[in-house]
C-alpha positions as CSV (number, residue, x, y, z in Angstrom):
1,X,-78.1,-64.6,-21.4
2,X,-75.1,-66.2,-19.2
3,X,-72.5,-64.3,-22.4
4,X,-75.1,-61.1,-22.9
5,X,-71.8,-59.2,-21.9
6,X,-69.5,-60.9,-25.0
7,X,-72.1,-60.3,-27.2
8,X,-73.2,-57.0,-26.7
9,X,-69.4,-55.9,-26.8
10,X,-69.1,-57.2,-29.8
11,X,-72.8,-55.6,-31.4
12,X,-71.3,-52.7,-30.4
13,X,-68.1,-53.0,-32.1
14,X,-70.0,-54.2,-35.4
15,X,-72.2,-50.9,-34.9
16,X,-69.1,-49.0,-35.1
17,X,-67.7,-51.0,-38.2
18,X,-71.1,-51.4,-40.5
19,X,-72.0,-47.7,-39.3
20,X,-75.5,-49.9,-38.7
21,X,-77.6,-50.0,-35.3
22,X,-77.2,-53.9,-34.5
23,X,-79.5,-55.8,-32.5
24,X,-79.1,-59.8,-31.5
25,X,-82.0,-62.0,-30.4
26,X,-82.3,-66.1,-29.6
27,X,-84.6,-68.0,-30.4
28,X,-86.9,-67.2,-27.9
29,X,-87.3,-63.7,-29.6
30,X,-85.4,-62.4,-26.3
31,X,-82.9,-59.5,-26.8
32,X,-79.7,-60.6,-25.9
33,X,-77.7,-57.6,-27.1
34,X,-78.4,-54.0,-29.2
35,X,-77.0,-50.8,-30.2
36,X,-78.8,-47.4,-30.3
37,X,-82.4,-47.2,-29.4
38,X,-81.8,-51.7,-29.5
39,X,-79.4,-51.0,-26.5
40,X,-82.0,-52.1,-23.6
41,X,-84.5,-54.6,-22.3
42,X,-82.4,-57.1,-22.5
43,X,-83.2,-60.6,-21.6
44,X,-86.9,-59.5,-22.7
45,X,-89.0,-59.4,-26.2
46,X,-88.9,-56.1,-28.3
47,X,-91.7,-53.8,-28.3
48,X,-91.6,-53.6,-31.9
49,X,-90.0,-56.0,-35.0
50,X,-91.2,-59.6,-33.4
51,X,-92.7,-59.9,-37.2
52,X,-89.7,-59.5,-38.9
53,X,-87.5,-61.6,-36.3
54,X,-90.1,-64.4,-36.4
55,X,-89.9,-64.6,-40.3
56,X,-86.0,-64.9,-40.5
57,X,-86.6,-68.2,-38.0
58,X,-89.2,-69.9,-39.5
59,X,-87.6,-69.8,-43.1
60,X,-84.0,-70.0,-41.7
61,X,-82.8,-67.4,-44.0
62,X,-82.3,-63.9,-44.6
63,X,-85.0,-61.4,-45.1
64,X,-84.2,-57.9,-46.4
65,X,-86.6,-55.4,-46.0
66,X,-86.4,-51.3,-47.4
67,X,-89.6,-50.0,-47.0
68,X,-90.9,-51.3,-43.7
69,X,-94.7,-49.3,-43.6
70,X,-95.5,-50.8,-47.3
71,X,-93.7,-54.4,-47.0
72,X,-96.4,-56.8,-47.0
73,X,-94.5,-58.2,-44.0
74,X,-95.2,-55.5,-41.9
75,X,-99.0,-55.0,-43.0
76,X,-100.3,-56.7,-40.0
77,X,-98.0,-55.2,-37.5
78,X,-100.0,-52.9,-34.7
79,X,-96.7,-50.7,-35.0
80,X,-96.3,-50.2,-38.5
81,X,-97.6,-46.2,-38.7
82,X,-94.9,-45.2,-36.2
83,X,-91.9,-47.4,-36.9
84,X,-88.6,-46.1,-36.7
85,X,-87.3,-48.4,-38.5
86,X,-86.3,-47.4,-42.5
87,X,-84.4,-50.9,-43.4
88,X,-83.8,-54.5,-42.3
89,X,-81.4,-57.5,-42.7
90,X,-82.6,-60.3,-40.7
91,X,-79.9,-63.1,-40.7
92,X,-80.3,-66.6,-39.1
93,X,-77.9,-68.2,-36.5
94,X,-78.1,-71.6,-37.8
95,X,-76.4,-75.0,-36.2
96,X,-77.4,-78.7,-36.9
97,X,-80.1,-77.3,-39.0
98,X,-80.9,-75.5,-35.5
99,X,-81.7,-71.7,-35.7
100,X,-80.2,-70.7,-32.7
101,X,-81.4,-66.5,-32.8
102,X,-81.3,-64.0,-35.4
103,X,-78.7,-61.2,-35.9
104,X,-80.2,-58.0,-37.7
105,X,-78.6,-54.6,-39.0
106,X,-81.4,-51.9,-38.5
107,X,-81.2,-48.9,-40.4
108,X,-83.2,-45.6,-38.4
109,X,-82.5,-42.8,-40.5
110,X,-82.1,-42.1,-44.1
111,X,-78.5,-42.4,-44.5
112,X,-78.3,-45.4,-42.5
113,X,-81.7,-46.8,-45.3
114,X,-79.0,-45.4,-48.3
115,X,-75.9,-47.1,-46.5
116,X,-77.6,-50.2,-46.1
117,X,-78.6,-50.3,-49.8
118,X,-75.3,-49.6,-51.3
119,X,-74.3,-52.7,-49.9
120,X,-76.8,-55.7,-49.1
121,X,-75.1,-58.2,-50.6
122,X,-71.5,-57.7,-48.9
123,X,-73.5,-57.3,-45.3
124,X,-75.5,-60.5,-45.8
125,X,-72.1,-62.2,-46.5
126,X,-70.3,-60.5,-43.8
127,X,-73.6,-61.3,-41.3
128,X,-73.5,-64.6,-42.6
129,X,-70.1,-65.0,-41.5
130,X,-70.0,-63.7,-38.2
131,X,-73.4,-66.1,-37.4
132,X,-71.3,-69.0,-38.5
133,X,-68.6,-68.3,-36.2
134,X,-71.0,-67.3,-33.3
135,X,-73.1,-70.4,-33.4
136,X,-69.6,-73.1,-33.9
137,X,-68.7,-71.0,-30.4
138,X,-72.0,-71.2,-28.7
139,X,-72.5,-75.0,-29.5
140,X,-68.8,-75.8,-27.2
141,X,-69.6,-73.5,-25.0
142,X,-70.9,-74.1,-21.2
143,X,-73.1,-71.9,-19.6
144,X,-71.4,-71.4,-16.3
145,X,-67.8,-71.0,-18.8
146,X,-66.3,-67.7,-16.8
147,X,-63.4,-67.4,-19.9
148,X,-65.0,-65.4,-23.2
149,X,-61.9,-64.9,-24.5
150,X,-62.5,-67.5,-27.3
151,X,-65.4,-66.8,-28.2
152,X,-64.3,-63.0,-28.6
153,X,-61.2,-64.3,-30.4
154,X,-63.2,-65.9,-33.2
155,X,-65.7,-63.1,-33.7
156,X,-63.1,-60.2,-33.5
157,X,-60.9,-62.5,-35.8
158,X,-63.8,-62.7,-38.5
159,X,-63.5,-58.8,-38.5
160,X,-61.7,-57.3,-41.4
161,X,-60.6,-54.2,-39.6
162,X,-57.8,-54.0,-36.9
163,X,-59.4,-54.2,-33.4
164,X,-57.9,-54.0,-29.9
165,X,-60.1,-55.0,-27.0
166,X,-59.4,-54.3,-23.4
167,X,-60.9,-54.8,-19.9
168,X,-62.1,-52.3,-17.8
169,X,-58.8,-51.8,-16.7
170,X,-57.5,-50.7,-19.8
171,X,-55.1,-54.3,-19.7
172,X,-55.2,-55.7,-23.7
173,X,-56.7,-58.7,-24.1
174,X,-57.0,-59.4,-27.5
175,X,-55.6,-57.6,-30.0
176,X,-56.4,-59.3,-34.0
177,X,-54.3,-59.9,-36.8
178,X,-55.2,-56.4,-38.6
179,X,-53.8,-55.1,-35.4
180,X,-51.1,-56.9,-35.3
181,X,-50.1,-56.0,-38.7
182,X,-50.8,-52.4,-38.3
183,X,-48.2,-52.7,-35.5
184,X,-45.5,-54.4,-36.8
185,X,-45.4,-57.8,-38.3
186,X,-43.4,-60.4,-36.7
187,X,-44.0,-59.3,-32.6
188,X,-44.2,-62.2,-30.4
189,X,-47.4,-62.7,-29.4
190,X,-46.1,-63.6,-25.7
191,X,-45.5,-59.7,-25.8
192,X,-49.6,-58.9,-25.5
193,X,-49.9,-60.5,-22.2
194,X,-49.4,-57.6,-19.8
195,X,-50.1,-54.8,-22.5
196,X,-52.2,-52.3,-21.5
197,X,-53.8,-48.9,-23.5
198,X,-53.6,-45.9,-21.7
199,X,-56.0,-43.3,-22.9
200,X,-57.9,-39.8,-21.8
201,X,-60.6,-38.8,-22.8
202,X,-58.6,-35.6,-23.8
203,X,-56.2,-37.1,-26.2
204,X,-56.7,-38.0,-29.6
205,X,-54.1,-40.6,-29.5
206,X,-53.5,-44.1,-27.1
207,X,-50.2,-44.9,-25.5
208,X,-50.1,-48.9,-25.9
209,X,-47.8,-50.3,-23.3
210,X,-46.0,-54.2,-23.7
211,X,-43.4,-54.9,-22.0
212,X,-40.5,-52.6,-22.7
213,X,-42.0,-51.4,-26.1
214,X,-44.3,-48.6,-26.7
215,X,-46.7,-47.2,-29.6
216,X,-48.8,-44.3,-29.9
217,X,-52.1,-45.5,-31.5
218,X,-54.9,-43.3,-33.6
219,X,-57.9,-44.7,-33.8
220,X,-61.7,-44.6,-32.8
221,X,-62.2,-45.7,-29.0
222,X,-65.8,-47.2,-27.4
223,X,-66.1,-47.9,-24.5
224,X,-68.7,-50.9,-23.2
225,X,-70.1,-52.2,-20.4
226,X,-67.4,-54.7,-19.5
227,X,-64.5,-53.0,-21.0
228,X,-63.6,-51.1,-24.2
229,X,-62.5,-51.0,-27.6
230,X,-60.5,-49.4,-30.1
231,X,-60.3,-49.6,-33.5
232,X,-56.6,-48.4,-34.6
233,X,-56.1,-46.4,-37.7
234,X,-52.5,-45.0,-37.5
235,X,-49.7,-46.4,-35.7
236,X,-46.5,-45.3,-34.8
237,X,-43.6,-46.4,-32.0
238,X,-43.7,-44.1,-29.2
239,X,-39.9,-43.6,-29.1
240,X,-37.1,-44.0,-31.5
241,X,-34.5,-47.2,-31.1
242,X,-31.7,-45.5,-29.0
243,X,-33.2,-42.4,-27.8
244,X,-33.9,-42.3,-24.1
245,X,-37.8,-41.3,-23.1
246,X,-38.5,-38.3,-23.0
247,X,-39.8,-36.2,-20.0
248,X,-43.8,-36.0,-19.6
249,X,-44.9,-33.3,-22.2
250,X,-49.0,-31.3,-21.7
251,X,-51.7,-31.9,-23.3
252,X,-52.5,-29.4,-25.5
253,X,-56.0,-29.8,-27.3
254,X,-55.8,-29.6,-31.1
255,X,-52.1,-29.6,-31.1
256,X,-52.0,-33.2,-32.5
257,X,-49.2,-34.6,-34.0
258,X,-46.1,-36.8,-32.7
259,X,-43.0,-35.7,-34.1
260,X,-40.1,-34.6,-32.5
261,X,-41.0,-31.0,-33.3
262,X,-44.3,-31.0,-32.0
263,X,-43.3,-33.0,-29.1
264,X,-40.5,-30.7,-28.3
265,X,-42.8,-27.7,-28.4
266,X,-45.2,-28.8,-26.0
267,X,-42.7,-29.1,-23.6
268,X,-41.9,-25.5,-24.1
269,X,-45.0,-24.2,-24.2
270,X,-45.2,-25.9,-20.7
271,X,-42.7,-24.7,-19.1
272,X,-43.4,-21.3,-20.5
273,X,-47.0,-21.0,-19.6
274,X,-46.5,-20.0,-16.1
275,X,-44.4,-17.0,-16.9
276,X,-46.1,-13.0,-17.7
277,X,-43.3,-12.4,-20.1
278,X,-44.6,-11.6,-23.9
279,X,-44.3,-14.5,-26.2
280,X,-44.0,-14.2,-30.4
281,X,-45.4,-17.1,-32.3
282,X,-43.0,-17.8,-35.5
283,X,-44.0,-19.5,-38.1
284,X,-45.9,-20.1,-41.5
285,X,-49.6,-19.4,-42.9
286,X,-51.7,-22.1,-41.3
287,X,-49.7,-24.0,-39.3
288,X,-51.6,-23.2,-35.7
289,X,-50.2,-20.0,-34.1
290,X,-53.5,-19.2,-32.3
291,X,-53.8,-23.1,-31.4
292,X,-50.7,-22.7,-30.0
293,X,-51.8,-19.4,-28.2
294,X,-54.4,-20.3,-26.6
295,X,-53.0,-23.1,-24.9
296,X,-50.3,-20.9,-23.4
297,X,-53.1,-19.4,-21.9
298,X,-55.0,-22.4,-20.9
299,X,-51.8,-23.5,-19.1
300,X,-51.0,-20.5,-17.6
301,X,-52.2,-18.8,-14.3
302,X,-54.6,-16.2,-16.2
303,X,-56.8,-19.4,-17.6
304,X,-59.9,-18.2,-16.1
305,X,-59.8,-14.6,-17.4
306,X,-60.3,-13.9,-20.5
307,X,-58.4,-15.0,-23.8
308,X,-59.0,-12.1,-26.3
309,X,-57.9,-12.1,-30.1
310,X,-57.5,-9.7,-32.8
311,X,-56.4,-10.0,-35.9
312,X,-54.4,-6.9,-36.9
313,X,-54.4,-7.5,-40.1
314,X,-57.8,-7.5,-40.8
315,X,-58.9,-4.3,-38.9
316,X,-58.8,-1.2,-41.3
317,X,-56.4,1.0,-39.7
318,X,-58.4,3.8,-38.2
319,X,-60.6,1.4,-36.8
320,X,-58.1,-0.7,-35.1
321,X,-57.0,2.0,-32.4
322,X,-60.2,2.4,-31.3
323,X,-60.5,-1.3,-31.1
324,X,-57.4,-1.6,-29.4
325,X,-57.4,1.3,-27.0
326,X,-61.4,1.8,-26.7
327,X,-62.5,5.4,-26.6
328,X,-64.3,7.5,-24.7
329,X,-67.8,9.1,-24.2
330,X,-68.4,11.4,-27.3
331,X,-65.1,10.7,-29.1
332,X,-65.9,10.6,-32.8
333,X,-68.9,11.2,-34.3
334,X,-71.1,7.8,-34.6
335,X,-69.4,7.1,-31.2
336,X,-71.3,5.0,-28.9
337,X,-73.2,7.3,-25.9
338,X,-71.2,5.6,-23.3
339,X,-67.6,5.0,-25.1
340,X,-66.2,1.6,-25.2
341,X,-63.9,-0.3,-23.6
342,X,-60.4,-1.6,-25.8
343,X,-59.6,-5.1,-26.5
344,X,-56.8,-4.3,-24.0
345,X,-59.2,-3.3,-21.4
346,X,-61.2,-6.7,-22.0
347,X,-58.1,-8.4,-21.6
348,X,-57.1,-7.4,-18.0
349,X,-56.1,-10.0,-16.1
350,X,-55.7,-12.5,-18.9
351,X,-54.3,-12.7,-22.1
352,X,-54.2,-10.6,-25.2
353,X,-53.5,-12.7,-28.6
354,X,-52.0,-9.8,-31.6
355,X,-52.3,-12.0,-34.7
356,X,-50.3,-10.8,-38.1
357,X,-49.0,-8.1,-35.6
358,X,-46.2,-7.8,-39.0
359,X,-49.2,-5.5,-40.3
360,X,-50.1,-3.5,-37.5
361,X,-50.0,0.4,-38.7
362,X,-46.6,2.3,-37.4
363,X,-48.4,4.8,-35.5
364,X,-49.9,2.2,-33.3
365,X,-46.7,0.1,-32.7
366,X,-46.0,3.1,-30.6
367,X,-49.0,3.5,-28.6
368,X,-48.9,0.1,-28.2
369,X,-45.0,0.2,-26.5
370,X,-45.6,2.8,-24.6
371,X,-49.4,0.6,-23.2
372,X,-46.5,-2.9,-22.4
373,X,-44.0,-0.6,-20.9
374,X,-46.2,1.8,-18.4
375,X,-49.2,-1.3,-18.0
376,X,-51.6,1.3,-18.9
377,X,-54.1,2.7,-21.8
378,X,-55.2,5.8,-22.5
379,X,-58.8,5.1,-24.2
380,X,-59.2,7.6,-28.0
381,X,-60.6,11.0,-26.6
382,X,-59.2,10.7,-23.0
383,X,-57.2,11.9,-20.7
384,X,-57.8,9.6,-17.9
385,X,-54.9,6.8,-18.3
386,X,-56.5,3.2,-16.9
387,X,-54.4,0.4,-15.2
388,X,-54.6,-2.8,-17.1
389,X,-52.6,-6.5,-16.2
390,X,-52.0,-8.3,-19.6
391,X,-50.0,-11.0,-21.0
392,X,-49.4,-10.5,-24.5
393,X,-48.7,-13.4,-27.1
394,X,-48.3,-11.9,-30.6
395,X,-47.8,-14.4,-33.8
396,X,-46.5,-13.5,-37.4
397,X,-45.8,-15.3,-40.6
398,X,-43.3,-12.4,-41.7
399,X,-39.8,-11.7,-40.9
400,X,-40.1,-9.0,-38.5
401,X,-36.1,-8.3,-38.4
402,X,-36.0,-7.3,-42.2
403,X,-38.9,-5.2,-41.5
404,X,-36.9,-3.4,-39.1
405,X,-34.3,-2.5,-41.8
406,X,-36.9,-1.1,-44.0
407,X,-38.2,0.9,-41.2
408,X,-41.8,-1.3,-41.7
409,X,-41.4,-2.2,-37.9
410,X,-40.2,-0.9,-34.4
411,X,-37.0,-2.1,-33.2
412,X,-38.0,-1.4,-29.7
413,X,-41.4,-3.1,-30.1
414,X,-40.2,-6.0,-31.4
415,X,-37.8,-6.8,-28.3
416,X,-40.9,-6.1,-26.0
417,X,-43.0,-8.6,-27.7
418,X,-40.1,-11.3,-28.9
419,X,-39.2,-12.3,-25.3
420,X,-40.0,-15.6,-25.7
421,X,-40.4,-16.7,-29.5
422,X,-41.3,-19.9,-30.2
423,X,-41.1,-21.0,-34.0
424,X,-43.9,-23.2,-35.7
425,X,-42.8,-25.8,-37.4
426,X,-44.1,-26.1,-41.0
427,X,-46.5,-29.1,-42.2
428,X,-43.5,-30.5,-44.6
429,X,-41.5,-31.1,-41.6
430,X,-43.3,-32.8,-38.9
431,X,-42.3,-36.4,-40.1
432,X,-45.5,-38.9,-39.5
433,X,-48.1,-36.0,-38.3
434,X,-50.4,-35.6,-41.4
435,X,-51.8,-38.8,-41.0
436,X,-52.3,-38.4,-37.2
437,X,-54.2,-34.8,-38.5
438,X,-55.8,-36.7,-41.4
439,X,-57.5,-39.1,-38.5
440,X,-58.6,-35.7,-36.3
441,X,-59.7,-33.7,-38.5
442,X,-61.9,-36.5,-40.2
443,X,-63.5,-37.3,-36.7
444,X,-64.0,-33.8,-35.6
445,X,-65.4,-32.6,-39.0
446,X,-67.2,-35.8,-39.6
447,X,-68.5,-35.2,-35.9
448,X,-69.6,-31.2,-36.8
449,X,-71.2,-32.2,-40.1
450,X,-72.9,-35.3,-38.6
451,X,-72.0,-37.9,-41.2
452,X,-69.7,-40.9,-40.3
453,X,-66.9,-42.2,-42.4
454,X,-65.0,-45.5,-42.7
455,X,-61.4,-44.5,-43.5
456,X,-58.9,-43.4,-46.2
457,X,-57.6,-46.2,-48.5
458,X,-53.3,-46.5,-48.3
459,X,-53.1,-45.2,-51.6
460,X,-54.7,-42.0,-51.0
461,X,-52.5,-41.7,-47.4
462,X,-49.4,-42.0,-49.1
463,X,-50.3,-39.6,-51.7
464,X,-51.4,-36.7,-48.8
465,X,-48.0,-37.6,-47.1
466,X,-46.1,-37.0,-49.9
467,X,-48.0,-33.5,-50.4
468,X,-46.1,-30.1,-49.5
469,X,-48.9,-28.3,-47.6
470,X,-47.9,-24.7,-48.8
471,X,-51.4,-23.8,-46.4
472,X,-50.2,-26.6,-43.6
473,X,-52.5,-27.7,-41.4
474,X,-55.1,-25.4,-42.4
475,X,-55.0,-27.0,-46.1
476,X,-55.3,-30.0,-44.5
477,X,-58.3,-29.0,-42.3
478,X,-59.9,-27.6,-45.1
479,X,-59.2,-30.8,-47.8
480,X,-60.2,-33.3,-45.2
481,X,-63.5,-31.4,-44.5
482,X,-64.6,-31.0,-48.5
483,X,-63.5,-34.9,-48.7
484,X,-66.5,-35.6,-45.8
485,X,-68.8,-33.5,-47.5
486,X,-68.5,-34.8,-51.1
487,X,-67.6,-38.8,-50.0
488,X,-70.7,-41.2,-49.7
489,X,-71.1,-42.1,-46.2
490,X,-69.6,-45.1,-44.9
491,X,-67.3,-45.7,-48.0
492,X,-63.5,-45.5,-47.7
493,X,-61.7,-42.2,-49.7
494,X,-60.3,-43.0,-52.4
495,X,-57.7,-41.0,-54.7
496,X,-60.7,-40.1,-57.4
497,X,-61.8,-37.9,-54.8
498,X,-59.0,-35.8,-54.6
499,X,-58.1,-32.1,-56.2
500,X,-55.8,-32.8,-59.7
501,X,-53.1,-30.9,-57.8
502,X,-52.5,-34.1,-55.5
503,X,-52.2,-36.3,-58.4
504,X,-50.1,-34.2,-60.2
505,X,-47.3,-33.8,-57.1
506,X,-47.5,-37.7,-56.0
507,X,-46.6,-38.9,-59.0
508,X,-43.9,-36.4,-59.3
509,X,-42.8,-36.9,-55.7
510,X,-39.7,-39.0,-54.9
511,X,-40.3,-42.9,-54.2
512,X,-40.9,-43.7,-50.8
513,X,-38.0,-44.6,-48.4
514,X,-37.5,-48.5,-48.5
515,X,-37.6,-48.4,-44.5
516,X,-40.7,-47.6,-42.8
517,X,-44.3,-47.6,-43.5
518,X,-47.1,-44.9,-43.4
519,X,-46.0,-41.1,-43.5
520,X,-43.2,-41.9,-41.5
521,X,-41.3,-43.4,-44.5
522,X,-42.4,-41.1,-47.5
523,X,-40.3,-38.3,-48.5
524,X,-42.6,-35.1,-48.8
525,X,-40.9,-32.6,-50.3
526,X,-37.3,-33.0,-52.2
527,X,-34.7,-30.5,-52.2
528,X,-35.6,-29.5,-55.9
529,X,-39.0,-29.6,-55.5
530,X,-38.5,-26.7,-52.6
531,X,-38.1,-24.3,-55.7
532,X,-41.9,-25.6,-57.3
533,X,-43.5,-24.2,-53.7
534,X,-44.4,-20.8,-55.0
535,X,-45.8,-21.9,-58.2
536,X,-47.9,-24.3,-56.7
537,X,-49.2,-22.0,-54.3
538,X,-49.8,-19.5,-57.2
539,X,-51.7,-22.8,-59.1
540,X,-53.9,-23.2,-56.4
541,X,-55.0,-19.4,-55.9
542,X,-55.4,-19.3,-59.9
543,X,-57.6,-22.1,-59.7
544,X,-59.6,-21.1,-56.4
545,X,-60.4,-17.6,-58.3
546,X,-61.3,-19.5,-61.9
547,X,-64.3,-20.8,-59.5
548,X,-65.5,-18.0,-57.7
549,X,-64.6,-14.2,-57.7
550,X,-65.2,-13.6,-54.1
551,X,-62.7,-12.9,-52.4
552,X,-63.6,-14.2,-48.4
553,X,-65.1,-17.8,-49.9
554,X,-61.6,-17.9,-51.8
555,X,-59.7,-17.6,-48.2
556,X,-61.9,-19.9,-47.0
557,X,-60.8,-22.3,-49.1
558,X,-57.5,-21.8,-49.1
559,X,-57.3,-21.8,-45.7
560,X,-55.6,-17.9,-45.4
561,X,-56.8,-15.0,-44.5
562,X,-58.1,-12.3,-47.0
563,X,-55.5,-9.7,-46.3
564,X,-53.3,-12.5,-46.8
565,X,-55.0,-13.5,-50.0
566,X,-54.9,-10.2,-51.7
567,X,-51.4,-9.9,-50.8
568,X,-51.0,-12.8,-53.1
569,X,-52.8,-12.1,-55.5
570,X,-50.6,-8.9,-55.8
571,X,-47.4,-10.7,-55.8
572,X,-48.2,-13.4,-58.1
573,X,-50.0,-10.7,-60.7
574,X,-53.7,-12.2,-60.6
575,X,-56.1,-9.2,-60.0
């Protein structure tokens, strides 16, 4: 009990690596340290288990159990009709032919029973190990020792992941060799002494502070009792040798990435925020233009009224002024009794998102003008004008100007809405942000599905670096959530996994650059593979449609919109 705190830091931290619950008793059968529905009464026996535990000591070896209610094991346990518990590995902590506690993996649910079969034989080794190391620590150790930094040391070093612990301060103070590596080979180790991880529970990235250097660190953060831990899985210098640091920038949820691009657009978007003025969103399919929208509004002094959306490109036309505009009582026929307020209405006071406003009907555009410039609406079948206060942010993936030539779009309109445009970056160039997005978008779907993963091998990173992203983020989004749903929990991702198309491009793609590691140092797209985009994007439609014939779960997967989709399907000659 005098190290329960070192030990139940690191329980959890090998809960979060084995994707196990953990639980760590002496030889007492007291609990020293647990995870999950393991993570209390310590210092005191379990309730349940005492028969398994018990077993593991006398023998001094491991006992595996799958089928705890049938085990003959378990036959005389007074528990054995309720217990939670699906699987077992029991293994010994064993010095001078001592047996000093046990250390068990518990599995509690079916995929945890599944997980823990897949791999018995590399957990026992791995359990094995980490005993070894814990009992050689416990046998030097004193009990009124108030330094648990070696013992930490030697258990996070038997760890073949990266790890960075910290105190409850957030100071580092151990950081392994994974980490290390991960980092940058060669830093002095002299350098970790006064580093400290500055994180929010906002963000999905760290800010790791040593002396004058800085990184910006992805990775999956716990926090314990006695400090915290994080367990990098991306890493990438916070500034560029030579450049001075730039000013503070927002924190714009779900804008993740951290190249010079994205950084340089949230500082416009702050400064922005504040003002009423309209704001156009530039930019391709699927790169974030409501993302970006919304946090306009979020940071703006309208964030507690309401934030309303509308895509005009998927509103038939002669439903989308009535949308817009609302109507009044006894309007149309099929009109609702007491009219209906328009989207413009809803939006007084806040903000009023136009998405694909490239396709919004001519005869609207004017109604629309004529609603920015007077700050008023007159509702389909009235006559009564009513006041509204809006900000409107519109977005488009077209060029607006050469619809203007071809009389498509309103010259005057377009000035109103384009006083502030802001212009999206596409996936191809934000140099080192798809594997920052790989990381998010594996946590948050991972999170939404409720499965856990362990990571993506390097092979199968460099290969998504090196991929165009015609669909940009939102192909991303929409790769990394099929890759949760159709790779076995807790195993790393692998390049079998992925669509032919990625295989086809990597091995096509340009060699990465001989300086730099990660995304940062692969060359996505060559200049003459620029001239390949369209046919790939026509490849991957052809394919989506030789699977299913509808239409919206063909968008889905793509990651557009249907409007959008049949508009491709037009131009490449696929209907």
């Amino acid at each position: 009990m005098p190290i329960q705190k070192t030990i139940q830091h690191f329980a959890s931290l090998l809960a979060n690596v084995l994707h196990l619950e953990v639980e760590v008793v002496d030889n007492q059968l007291l609990r020293i340290a647990g995870t999950g529905p393991y993570g209390q009464r310590f210092g005191q026996v379990p309730a349940s288990n005492t028969v398994l535990l018990k077993e593991v000591m006398e023998k001094k070896q491991e006992v595996v159990i799958f089928d705890s209610r049938q085990n003959l094991l378990c036959q005389d346990c007074t528990q054995r009709e309720s217990c939670r518990e699906r699987g077992f590995i029991g293994v010994p902590i064993i010095h001078q032919q001592r047996c000093l506690g046990v250390i068990s993996l518990v599995a509690v649910n079916i995929t945890q029973l599944r997980h823990l079969r897949e791999h018995t034989s590399m957990f026992i080794e791995y359990i094995r190990h980490i005993s070894t190391l814990l009992a050689a620590n416990l046998a030097v150790l004193h009990r009124k020792e108030p330094r648990l930094d070696p013992l930490l040391q030697r258990l996070v070093a038997g760890i073949d992941r990266a790890v960075i612990l910290c105190d409850r301060q957030q100071n580092v103070v151990l950081i392994n060799d994974r980490a290390r590596e991960m980092i940058g080979p060669g830093e002095d180790a002299l350098l970790w002494q006064n580093a400290v991880l500055e994180s929010s529970p906002r963000q999905q990235t760290f800010l790791l502070r040593a002396g004058e250097r800085r990184w910006r660190i992805t990775g999956q953060f716990s926090e314990a009792e006695n400090g915290a831990f994080l367990l990098p899985s991306a890493c990438l210098p916070a500034e560029r040798e030579g450049e001075a640091p730039e000013p503070a920038v927002p924190t714009i949820k779900n804008l993740i990435g951290e190249s010079v691009a994205i950084r340089k657009l949230r500082r416009l978007v702050g400064r922005i925020a504040g003002s009423p003025s309209s704001v156009m969103i530039l930019g391709e399919s699927g790169t974030g233009k409501e993302v970006v929208a919304r946090a306009i509004h979020r940071l703006s002094p309208r964030h507690d009224k309401a934030f309303v959306a509308i895509n005009c490109a998927a509103i038939p036309e002669n439903l989308l002024e009535s949308e817009l505009f609302g109507y009044a009582k006894g309007a149309f026929t099929g009109a609702s009794p007491g009219g209906k307020p328009g989207l413009l209405q809803v939006a007084n006071g806040g903000t009023l998102f136009l998405d694909e406003i490239g396709d919004m009907p001519q005869g609207l555009q004017a109604r629309l003008l004529r609603a920015i410039e007077s700050r008023e609406v007159m509702p389909v079948g009235s006559s009564v004008p009513v006041p509204v206060d809006i900000r409107i942010i519109s977005a488009t993936h077209q060029n607006l100007e050469a619809h203007i030539r071809e009389g498509h779009f309103r010259e005057d309109l377009f000035y109103r809405l384009n006083v502030i445009p802001l212009w999206l970056p596409p996936l191809r160039e934000r140099e080192g942000d798809v594997e920052l997005l790989i990381n998010h978008f594996m946590d948050w779907h991972a999170r939404r599905i409720g499965r856990r993963w362990a990571g993506v091998s390097p092979e199968v990173m460099k290969m998504l670096c090196a991929h165009s992203w015609p669909g940009n983020v939102r192909e991303l989004s929409n790769l990394v959530e099929y890759l949760i749903n159709i790779v076995p929990e807790g195993e790393v991702i692998d390049s079998a996994l992925l669509p032919p198309v990625f295989h086809s491009h990597y091995f096509h793609a340009p060699a990465p650059k001989a300086s730099g590691e990660g995304c940062a140092g692969v060359t996505t797209v060559a200049d003459s593979a620029q001239s390949n985009l369209k046919s790939v994007e026509r490849t991957l439609i052809e394919e989506a449609l030789q699977r299913t014939r509808n239409k919206k779960q063909v968008a889905d997967e793509l990651g557009i919109g249907v409007a959008t989709l049949y508009r491709k399907i037009k131009k490449y000659g696929l209907a």
